[in-house]
N, C-alpha and C positions, 0 to 999 in steps of 0.2 A: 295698524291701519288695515281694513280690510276693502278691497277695491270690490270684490267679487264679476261676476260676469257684467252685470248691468253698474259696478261701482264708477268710482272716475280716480287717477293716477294722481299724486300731489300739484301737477301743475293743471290741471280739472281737464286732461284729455280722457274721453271713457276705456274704461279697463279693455273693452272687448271693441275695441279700435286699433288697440298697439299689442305687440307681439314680442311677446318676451321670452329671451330663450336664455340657459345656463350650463354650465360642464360641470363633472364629476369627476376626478380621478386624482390630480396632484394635490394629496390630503393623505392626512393621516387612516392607512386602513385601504386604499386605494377604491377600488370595487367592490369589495364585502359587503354583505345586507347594512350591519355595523353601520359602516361608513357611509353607502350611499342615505340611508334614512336620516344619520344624523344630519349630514349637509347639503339634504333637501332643506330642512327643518330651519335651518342658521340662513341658506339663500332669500328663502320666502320671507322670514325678518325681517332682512336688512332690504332686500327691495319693498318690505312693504307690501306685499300682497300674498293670495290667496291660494293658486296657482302657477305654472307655467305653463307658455303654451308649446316650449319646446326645451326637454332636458336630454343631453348627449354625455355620452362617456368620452372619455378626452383621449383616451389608448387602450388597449388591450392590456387587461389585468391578468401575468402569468399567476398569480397568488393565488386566486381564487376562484371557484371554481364557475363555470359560467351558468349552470345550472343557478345557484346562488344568485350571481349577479342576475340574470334574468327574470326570476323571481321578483328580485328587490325592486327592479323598476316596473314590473307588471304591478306591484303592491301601490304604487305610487299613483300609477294612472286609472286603480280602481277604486283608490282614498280620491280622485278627482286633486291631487297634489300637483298632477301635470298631463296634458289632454297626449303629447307624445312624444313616443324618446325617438333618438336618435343617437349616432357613433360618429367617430373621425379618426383620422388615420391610424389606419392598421394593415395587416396583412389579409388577402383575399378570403384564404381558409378559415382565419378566424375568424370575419364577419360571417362566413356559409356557415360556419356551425355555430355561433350565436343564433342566426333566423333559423336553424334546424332545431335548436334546442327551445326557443321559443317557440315552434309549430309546433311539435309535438306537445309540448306542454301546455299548448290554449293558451299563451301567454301571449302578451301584448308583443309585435313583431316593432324592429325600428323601421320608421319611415323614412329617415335621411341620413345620408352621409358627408358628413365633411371633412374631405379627402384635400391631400396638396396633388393641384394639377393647373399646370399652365401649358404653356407649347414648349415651354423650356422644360419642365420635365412632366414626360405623360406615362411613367412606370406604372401608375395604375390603368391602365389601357389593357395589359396582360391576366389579369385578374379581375383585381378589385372590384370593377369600373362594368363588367361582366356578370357580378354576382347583385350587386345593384339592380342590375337591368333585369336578373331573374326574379328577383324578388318585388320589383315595382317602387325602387327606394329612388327619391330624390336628392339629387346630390348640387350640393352649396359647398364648391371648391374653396380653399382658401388661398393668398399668394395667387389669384389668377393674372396679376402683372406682375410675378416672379420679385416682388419685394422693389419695385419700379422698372429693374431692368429693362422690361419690353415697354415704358413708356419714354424712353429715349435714344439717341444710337448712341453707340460706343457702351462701354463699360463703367466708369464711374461718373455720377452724376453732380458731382461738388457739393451734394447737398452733407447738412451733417446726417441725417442718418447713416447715409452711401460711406459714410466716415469713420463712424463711431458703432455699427448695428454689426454685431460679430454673428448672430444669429443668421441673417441676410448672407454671411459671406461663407459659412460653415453651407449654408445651403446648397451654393449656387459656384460659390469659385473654384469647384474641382473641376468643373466641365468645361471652362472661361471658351477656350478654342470656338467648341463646338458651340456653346451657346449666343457666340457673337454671332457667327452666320446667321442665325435662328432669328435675332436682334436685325439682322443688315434685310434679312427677306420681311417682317411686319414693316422697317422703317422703307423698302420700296414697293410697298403695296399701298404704304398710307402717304407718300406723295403720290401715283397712280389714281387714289379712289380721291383725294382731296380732306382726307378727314384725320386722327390725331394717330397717333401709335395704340394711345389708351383704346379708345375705339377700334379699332382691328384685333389688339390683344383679346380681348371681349368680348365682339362680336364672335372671334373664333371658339373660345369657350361655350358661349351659348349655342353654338353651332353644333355643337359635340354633347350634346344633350344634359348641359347644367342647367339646374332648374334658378338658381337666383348665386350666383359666384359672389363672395365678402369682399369688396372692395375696400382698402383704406383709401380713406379721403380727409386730407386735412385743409382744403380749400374748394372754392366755388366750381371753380369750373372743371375740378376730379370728380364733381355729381353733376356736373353736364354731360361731361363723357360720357359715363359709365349708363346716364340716360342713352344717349343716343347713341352707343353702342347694339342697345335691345330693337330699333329699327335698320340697323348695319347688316343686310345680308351679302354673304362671302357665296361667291359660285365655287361648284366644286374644284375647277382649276385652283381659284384663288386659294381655296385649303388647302391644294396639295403643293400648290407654290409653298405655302406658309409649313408645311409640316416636311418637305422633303431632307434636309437638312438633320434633320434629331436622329442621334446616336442614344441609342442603351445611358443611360444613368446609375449612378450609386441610389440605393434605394434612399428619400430622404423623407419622414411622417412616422412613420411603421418604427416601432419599439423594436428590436430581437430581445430577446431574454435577458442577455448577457447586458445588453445598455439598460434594461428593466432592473435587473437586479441591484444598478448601481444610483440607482434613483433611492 
């Protein structure tokens, strides 16, 4: 099936309506030209269409070389395979010298990054989140309700995920202490303003210059929220109420080598 620019999608919404983005990296070959071409080629398949209109590398490939990798998605975006790339969590240095090594090369630069950042953890503040900003890169956090935590008080929310989601607790429960405080200041700000936790989490994110945060929503009114979050403006007290509390973090997104190696 080919949608193309002017096509229309299997349920007849047109192609160039909806926006369609995919990752690269946990696959055989990791970042390699190899690798990235072949599973551009098998994405665009199985969704069905012609394009992307946004491909991201899912971590930092210690394997291979970035010169390579950069190449291989600049080849992409000039086959019209995909209109632009983007990254997600990594180390600061290593996105600076990915856009160095795509400047210098005329190569296609990433437009976005999709980093973990909530109020519960802002370790890309130090970097990251700095090198973004020099380059003109849009960033769509993900976890910007830290896996629910900041969308209610206390710590566990009886839900099963909060139960059974080890991912969520590898993330988040080395910090517990300090992140409750963190939890205790969003939940008396959002009786204060009248409006949810979700909304405060949110509005605080956009506040700090994310361009569109990935919200999970598996019910109605978690896309009410996360609406009327985007009209939630936080006065500067209110942010610094909201951030005074956070203590230094384990780093949690970002590969080292040694966890790369063992993938």
């Amino acid at each position: 099936m080919d949608f193309g620019s002017g096509g229309y999608t299997g349920d007849g919404k047109a192609r160039n309506k909806v926006v369609i983005a995919s990752k690269v990296f946990f696959n055989e070959g990791c970042l390699s030209s190899e690798a990235i071409l072949r599973e551009i080629n098998g994405t665009l398949q199985r969704l069905g269409t012609d394009y992307l209109d946004l491909y991201q590398i899912h971590r930092f490939d210690y394997g291979t070389p970035i010169e390579e990798t950069m190449e291989a998605l600049d080849s992409l975006v000039k086959a019209g395979k995909v209109r632009a790339i983007g990254a997600s969590a990594m180390y600061g240095y290593q996105f600076h010298n990915m856009q160095i090594c795509a400047q210098q090369n005329g190569w296609t630069l990433f437009s976005t990054m999709q980093n973990h950042y909530n109020l519960m953890y802002r370790e890309d503040e130090r970097e990251l989140i700095p090198v973004c900003e020099q380059f003109g890169v849009s960033r769509i956090p993900y976890s910007p309700l830290a896996g629910g935590h900041l969308t209610h008080r206390g710590w566990e929310s009886g839900t099963a995920r909060s139960n059974t989601d080890n991912t969520i607790r590898k993330k988040y429960d080395h910090a517990k202490e300090n992140d409750l405080q963190i939890i205790d200041r969003v939940a008396d700000l959002t009786d204060k303003r009248g409006v949810t936790m979700t909304e405060i989490a949110l509005a605080w994110v956009l506040a700090k210059g994310a361009a569109s945060p990935i919200v999970g929503a598996t019910k109605v009114p978690h896309f009410d929220a996360a609406v009327h979050s985007v009209d939630l403006e936080l006065s500067a007290d209110e942010i610094a109420f909201l951030e005074e509390p956070y203590r230094a973090h384990e780093i949690v997104g970002a590969l080292s080598e040694k966890d790369s190696n063992k993938l």
